[in-house]
Each structure stands twice: as structure tokens, then as C-alpha cells.
N, C-alpha and C positions, 0 to 999 in steps of 0.2 A: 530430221525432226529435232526441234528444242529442247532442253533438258525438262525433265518432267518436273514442273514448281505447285503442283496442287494437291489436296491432300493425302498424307500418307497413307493414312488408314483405309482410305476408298484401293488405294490400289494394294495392298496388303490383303482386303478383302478379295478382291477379283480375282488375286493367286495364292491364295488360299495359305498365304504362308507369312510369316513376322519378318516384313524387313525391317523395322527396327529395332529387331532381336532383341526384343522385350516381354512378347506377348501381348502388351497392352493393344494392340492395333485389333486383334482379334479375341480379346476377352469376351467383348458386351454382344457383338457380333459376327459369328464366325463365318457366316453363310457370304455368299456376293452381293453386291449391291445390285441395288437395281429391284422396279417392282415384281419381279419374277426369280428374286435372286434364290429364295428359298424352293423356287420347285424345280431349279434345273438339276435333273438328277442321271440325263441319258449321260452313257459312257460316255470320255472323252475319247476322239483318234487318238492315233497314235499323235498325229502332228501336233495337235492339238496340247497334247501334252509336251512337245518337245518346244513348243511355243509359250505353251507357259514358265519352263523351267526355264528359258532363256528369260524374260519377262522379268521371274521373280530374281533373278541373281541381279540383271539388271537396275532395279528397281532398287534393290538393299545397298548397290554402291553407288548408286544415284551417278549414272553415264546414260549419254546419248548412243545411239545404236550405232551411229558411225564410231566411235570410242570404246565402245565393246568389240565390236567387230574385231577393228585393227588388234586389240591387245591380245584377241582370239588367235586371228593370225599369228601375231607374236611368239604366241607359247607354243604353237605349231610347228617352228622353226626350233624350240630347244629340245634336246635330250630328255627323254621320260615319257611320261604317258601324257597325253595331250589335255587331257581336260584337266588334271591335278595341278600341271605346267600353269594351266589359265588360273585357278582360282589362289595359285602362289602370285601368280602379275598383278592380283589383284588387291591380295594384302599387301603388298610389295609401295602402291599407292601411299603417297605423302597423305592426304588426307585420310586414308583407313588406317596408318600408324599413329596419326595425331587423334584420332578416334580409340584406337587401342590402347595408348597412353591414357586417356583420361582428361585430356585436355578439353573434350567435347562431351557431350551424352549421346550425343548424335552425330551419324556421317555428316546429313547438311551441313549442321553447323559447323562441323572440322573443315568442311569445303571453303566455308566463310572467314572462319579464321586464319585458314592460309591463303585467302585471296586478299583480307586485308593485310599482309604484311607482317604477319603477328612470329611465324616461323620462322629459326633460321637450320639450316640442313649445312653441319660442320663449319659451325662460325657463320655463314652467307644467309642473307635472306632467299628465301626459295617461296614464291606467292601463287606458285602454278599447282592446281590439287593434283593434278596427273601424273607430278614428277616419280619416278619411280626411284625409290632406295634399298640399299645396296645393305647386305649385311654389315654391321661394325658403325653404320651412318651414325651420329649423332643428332639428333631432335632437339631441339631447345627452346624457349619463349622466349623472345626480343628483351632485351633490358627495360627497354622502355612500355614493354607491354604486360611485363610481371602482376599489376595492379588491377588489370581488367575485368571488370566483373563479371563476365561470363568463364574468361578462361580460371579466373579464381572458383566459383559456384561451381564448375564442373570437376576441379578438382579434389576440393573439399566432399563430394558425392560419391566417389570414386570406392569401390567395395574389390576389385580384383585387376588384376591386368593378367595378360595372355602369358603365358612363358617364353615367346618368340619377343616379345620386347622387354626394356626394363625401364624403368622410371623412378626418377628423384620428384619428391612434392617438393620437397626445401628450396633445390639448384632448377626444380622447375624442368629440368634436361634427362635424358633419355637416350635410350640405344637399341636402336633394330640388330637383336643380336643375331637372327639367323634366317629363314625363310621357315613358316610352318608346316607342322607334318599337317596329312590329310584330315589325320583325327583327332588335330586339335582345333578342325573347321567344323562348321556345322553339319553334321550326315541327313540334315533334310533335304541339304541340296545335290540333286544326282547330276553330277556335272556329266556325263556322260550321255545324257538326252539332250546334250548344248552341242556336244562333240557329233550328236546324230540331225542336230536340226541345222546346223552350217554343211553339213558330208549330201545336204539333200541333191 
């Protein structure tokens, strides 16, 4: 399946959760869509629920299922506990660092400005959002894309960054300083019902 390009808020509503980790998606409407969204009230299964947490994590880092999978697998293979393992592979994502920095408001759009060329990952241009980075990595915005008025507008908007990165507005550049702890992720996501809907 294609990467999911329609809108956020519909699929935000469906799983009951802010992937755009703002709220706004589910302020005016919290219930699901759809004209029955409001009375569906029978329990979920269990799958049901382990279908949705994959969904919504899914969905917040805007990957195809083949893309999740694999990086599932991935963390499977390191040391630690397996689902914490995934949702570090996940911050770990060039485009969720360029997002963390502030150079975006949004995953998509971090996706878009590392597909146009705008990044460069220690001096090199890097245009693949899936590239994965390495603690110490440097982030920085093209010389020649300094001017852009979205990576400008996103940054000028910019109220906090994460404590796993760090960020110049001036030098425009940055440093993935380390991999995040669990509890500097979101605790709505039970990564653990992802760890039980792949073990089916």
C-alpha cells in the first residue's frame, strides 16, 4: 500500500489519537468519522486494539506498512526491549530529527524538505526521509536553502525542541545528540500492543 497522502485529521480521528502531536486534529472532533462514528461504543478485541496502536504510530510518522515492518524487524535484532528499540529507530529518522529541530511543524512537511534537497547530514546532502542518524550526526540547511520560506516560517514558530537534539536558528544547524529515553516519548503510545500485533 501507498503512503497514506489524505487527510490527517480523518485518520487521527479513526485512532483516536494526535498524530500531529498537537491536538488540533481532535479538538472540534474527537469521536471517529463516519456517519455512525459517534455510536460506536462495543468493546474493542484485543486485535482490534493492537491494530489500532500499530495504525496510530504508523500514521504520526507517516511510513508505509512495508517501512514499518522492516524497521520493526530492525529493533528486533538490537539489544533492549523490543518495542522501545522500535520507537528509538523511529526518532532516529532523518525526517523526525528535521521535524524535532523545528525546521518543520510537521512530519510531512520535514519529509518534503528532505526530499527536495534542502538537508545536508555532516556536510552531504541526504534527500532520503528514511535515512537513519547516528548519535553526534550533524543536521544543517543547504547554504542555498537558508532563504526558504517555509524552512524560515517554521523556524521563526519554533517554542521548544526535544533534549535529544540541539539546534542553532542563526547557523540554521544541529545535532542529534543522543537516542531518547522512553519518557521523553509520548506514554499514549503502548508500544507494546505493536510488539503483540507482529508476535501474532
Amino acid at each position: 500500500m501507498s503512503r497514506y497522502t489524505g487527510p490527517a485529521y480523518k485518520k487521527s480521528r479513526r485512532v483516536g489519537f494526535s498524530t500531529l502531536e498537537n491536538g488540533k486534529d481532535l479538538a472540534r472532533r474527537s469521536y471517529k468519522p463516519g456517519q455512525h462514528g459517534q455510536d460506536r461504543k462495543a468493546k474493542p478485541s484485543n486485535y482490534s486494539e493492537q491494530l489500532s496502536e500499530k495504525q496510530k504510530v504508523k500514521f504520526t510518522y507517516g511510513m508505509t506498512e512495508k517501512q514499518f515492518h522492516q524497521l520493526f524487524n530492525r529493533a528486533g535484532k538490537m539489544e533492549g526491549i523490543h518495542g522501545e528499540n522500535f520507537l528509538k529507530l523511529l526518532e532516529s529518522r532523518l525526517d523526525n530529527i528535521v521535524y524535532r529541530m523545528g525546521l518543520s511543524t510537521t512530519r510531512r512537511g520535514a519529509r518534503q524538505v528532505v526530499n527536495h534537497g534542502h538537508i545536508l547530514v555532516n556536510g552531504k546532502k541526504v534527500n532520503i526521509p528514511s535515512f537513519t542518524c547516528k548519535p553526534g550526526d550533524v543536521i544543517s540547511v543547504k547554504e542555498t536553502s537558508k532563504e526558504h520560506k517555509s524552512i524560515k516560517s517554521s523556524i521563526e514558530a519554533i517554542n521548544h525542541t526535544v533534549d535529544f537534539v540541539n539546534f542553532d536558528k542563526n547557523k540554521m544547524e544541529g545535532t542529534f545528540v543522543r537516542l531518547p529515553e522512553r519518557s521523553e516519548l509520548s506514554a499514549e503510545i503502548n508500544e507494546a500492543l505493536i510488539v503483540e500485533y507482529y508476535s501474532r
